[in-house]
VEXMI-922167 format. One record per atom (N, C-alpha, C, O): residue in three letters; atom name; x, y, z. Coordinates in nm, 3 decimals. Example, Ala and Ser with C-alpha at 12.3 -4.5 7.8 and 13.67 -1.06 7.14 Angstrom:
! VEXMI-922167
ALA | N | 1.319 | -0.569 | 0.780
ALA | CA | 1.230 | -0.450 | 0.780
ALA | C | 1.320 | -0.330 | 0.780
ALA | O | 1.424 | -0.332 | 0.846
SER | N | 1.285 | -0.225 | 0.708
SER | CA | 1.367 | -0.106 | 0.714
SER | C | 1.290 | 0.003 | 0.787
SER | O | 1.341 | 0.114 | 0.804
***
This chain:
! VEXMI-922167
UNK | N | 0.364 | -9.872 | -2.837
UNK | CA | 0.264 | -9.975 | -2.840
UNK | C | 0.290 | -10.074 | -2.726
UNK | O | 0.401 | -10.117 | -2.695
UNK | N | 0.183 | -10.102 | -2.673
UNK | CA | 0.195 | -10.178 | -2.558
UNK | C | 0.191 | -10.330 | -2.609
UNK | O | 0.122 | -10.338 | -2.710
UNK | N | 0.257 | -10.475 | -2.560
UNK | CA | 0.262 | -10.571 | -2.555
UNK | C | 0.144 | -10.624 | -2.596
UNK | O | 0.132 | -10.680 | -2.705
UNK | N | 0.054 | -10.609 | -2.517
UNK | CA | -0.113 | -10.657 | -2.500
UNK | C | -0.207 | -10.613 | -2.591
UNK | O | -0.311 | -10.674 | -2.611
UNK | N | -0.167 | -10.478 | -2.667
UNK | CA | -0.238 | -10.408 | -2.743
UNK | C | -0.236 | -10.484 | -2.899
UNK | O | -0.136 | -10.547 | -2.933
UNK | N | -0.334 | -10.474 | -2.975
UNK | CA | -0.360 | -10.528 | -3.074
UNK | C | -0.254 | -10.455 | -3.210
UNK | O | -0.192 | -10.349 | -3.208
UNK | N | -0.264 | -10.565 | -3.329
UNK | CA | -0.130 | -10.437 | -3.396
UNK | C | -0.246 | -10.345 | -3.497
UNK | O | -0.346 | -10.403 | -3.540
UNK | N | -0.231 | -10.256 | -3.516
UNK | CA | -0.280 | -10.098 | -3.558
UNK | C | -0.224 | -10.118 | -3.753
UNK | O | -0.106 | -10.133 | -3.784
UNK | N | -0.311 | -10.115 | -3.831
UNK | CA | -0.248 | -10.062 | -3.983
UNK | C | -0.305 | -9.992 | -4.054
UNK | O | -0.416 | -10.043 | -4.073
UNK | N | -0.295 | -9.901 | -4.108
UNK | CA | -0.390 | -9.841 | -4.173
UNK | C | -0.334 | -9.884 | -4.327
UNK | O | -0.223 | -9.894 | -4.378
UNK | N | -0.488 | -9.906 | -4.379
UNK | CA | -0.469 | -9.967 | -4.578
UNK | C | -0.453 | -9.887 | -4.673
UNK | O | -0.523 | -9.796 | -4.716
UNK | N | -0.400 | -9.908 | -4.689
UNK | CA | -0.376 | -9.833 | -4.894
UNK | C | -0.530 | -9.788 | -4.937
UNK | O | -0.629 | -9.830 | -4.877
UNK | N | -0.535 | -9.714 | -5.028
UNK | CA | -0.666 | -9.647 | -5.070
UNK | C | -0.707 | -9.776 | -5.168
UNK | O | -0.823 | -9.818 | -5.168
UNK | N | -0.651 | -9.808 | -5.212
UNK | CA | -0.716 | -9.931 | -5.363
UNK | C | -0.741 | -10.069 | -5.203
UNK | O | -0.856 | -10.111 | -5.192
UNK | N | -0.683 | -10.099 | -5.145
UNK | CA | -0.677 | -10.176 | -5.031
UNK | C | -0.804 | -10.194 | -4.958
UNK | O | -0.872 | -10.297 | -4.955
UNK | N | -0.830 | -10.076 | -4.896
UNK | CA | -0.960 | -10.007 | -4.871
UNK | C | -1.118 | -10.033 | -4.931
UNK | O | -1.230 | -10.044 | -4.882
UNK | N | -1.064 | -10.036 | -5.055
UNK | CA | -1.185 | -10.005 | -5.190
UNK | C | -1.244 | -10.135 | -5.172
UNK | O | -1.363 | -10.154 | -5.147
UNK | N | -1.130 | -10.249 | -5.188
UNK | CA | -1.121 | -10.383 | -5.220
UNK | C | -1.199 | -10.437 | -5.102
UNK | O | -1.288 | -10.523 | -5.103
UNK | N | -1.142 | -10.362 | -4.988
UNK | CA | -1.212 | -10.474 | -4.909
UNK | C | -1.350 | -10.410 | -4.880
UNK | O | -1.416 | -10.500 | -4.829
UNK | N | -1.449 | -10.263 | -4.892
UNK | CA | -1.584 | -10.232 | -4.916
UNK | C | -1.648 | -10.345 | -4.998
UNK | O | -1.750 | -10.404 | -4.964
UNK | N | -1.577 | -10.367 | -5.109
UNK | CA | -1.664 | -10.445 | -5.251
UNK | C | -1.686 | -10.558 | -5.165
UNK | O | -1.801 | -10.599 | -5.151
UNK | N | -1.549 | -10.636 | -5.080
UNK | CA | -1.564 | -10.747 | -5.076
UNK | C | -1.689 | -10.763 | -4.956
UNK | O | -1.769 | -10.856 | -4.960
UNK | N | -1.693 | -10.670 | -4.863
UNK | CA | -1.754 | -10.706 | -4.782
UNK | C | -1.894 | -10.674 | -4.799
UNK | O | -1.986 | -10.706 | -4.724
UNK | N | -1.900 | -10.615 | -4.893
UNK | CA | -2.011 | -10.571 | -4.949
UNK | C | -2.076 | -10.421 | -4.879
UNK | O | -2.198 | -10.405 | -4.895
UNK | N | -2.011 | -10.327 | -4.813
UNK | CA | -2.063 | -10.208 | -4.733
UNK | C | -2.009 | -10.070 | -4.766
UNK | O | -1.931 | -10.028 | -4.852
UNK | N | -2.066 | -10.022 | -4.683
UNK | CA | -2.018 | -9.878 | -4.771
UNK | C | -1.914 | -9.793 | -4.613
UNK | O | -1.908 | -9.822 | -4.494
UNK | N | -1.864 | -9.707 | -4.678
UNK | CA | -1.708 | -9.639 | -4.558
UNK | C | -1.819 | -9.628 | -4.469
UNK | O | -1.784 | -9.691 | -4.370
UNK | N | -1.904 | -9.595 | -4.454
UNK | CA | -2.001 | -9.462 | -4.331
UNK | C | -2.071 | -9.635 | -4.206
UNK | O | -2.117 | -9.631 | -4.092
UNK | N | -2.043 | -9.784 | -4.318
UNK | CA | -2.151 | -9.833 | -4.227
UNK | C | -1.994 | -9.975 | -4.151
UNK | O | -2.008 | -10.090 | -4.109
UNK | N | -1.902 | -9.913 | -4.163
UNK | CA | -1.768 | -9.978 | -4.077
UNK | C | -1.796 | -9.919 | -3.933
UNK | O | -1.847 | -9.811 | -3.904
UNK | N | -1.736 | -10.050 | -3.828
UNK | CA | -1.729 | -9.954 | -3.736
UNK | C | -1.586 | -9.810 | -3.750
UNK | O | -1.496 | -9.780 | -3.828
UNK | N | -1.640 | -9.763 | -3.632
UNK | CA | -1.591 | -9.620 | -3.602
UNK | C | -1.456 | -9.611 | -3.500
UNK | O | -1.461 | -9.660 | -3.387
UNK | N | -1.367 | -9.563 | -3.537
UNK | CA | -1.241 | -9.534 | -3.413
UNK | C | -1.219 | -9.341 | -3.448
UNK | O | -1.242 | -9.267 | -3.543
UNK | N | -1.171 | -9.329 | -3.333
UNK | CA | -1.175 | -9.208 | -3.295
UNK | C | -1.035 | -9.144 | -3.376
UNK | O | -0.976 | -9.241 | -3.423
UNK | N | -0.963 | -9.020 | -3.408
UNK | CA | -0.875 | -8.985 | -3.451
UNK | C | -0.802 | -8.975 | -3.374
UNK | O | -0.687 | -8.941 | -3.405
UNK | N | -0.839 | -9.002 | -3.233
UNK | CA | -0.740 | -8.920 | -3.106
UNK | C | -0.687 | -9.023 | -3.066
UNK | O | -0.607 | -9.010 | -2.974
UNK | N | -0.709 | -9.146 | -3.116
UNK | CA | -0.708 | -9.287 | -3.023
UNK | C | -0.549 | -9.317 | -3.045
UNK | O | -0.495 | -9.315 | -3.155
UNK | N | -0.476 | -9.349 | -2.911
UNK | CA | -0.341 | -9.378 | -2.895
UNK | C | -0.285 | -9.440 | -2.995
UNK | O | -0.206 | -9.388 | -3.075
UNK | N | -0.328 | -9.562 | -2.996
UNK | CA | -0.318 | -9.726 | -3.089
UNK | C | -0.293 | -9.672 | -3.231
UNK | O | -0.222 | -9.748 | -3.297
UNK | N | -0.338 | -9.548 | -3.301
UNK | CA | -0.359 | -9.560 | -3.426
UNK | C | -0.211 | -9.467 | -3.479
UNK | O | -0.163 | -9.367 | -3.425
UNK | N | -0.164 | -9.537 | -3.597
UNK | CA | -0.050 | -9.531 | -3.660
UNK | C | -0.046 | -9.315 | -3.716
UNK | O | -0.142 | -9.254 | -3.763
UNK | N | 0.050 | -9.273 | -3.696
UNK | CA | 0.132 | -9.178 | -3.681
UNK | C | 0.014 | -9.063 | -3.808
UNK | O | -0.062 | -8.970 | -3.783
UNK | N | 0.057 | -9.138 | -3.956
UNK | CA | 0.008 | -9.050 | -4.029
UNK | C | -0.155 | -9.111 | -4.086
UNK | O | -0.198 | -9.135 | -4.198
UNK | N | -0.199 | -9.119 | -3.985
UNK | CA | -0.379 | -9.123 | -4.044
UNK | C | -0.423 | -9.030 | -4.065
UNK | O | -0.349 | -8.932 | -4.063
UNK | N | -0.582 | -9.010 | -4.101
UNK | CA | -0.686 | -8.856 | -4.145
UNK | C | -0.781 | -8.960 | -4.103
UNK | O | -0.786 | -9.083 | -4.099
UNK | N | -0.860 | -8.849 | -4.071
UNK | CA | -0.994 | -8.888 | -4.105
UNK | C | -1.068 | -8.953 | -4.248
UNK | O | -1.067 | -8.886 | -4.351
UNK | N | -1.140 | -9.107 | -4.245
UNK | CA | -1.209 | -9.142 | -4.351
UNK | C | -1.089 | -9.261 | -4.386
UNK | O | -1.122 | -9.347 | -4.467
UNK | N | -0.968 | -9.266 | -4.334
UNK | CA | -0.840 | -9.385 | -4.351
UNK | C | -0.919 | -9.504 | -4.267
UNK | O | -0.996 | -9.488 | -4.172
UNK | N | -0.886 | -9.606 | -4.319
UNK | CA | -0.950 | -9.752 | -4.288
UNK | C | -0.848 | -9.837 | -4.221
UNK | O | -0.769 | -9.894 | -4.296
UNK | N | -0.834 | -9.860 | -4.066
UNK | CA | -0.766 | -9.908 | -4.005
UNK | C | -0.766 | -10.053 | -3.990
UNK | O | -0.870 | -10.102 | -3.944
UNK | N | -0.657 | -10.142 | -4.024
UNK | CA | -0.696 | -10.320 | -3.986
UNK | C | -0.603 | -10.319 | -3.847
UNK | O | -0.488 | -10.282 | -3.823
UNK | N | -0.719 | -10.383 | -3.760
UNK | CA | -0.642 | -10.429 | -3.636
UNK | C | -0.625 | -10.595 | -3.665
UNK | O | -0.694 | -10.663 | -3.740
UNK | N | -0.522 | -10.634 | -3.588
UNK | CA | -0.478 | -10.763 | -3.582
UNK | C | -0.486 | -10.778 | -3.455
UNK | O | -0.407 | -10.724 | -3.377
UNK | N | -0.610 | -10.874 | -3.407
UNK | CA | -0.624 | -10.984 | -3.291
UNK | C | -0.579 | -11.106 | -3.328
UNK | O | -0.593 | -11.171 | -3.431
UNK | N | -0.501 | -11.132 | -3.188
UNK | CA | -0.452 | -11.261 | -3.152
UNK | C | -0.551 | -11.389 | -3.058
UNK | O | -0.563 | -11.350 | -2.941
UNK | N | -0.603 | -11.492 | -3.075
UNK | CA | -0.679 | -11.582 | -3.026
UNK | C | -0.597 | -11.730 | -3.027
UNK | O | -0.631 | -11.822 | -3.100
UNK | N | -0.539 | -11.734 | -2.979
UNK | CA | -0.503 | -11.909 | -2.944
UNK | C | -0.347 | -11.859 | -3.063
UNK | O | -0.242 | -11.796 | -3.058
UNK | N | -0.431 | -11.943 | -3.160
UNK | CA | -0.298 | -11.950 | -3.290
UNK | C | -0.375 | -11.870 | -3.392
UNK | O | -0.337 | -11.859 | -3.509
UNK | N | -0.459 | -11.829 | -3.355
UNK | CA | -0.528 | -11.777 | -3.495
UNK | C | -0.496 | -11.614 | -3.489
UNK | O | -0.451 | -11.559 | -3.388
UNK | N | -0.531 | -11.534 | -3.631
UNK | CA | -0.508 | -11.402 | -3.593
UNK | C | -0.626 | -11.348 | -3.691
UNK | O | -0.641 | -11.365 | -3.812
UNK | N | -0.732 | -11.254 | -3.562
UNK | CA | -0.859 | -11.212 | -3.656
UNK | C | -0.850 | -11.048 | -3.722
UNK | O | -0.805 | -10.957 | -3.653
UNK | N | -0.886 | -11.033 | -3.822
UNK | CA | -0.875 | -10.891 | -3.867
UNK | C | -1.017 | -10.825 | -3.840
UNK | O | -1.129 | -10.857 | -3.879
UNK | N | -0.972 | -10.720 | -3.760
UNK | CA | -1.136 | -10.605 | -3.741
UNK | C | -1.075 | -10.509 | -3.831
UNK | O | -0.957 | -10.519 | -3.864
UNK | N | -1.168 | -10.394 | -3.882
UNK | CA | -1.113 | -10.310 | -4.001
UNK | C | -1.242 | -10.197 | -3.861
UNK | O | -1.331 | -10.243 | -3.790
UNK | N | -1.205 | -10.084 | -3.869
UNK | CA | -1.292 | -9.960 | -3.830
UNK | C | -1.214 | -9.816 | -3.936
UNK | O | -1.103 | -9.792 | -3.982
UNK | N | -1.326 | -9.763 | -3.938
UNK | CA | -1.286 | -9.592 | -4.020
UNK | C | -1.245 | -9.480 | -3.899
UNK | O | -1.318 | -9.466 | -3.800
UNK | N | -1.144 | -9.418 | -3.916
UNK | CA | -1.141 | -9.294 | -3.860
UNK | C | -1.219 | -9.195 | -3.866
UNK | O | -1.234 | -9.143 | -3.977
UNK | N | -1.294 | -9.138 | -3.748
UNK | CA | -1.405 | -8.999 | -3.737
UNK | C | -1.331 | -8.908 | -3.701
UNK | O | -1.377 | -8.795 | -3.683
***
């Protein structure tokens, strides 16, 4: 992982669930990351729900995308 690069996690299945309800959407309408993509942690599949961690000033924002 590179310095600059954002940090990579993939969620627990109940983790996952929790945060659809919360956000109110369904797996198919998250954005999309690729399976091939460097960044992404060792043992993913396809349909695993990745949280990236961006850094902004002091703050730290969470993007979530699904593996295709």
């Amino acid at each position: 992982m590179h310095v600059l690069q954002p940090k990579h996690s993939k969620l627990k299945a109940e983790d996952a669930k929790k945060l659809l309800q919360e956000l109110n959407v369904s797996l198919a309408q998250l954005p999309k990351i690729t399976a091939e993509d460097p960044a992404l942690p060792k043992d993913c599949v396809t349909g695993d729900v990745i949280k990236i961690e961006r850094k902004f000033n002091d703050k730290t924002v969470n993007y979530y995308r699904v593996i295709i």
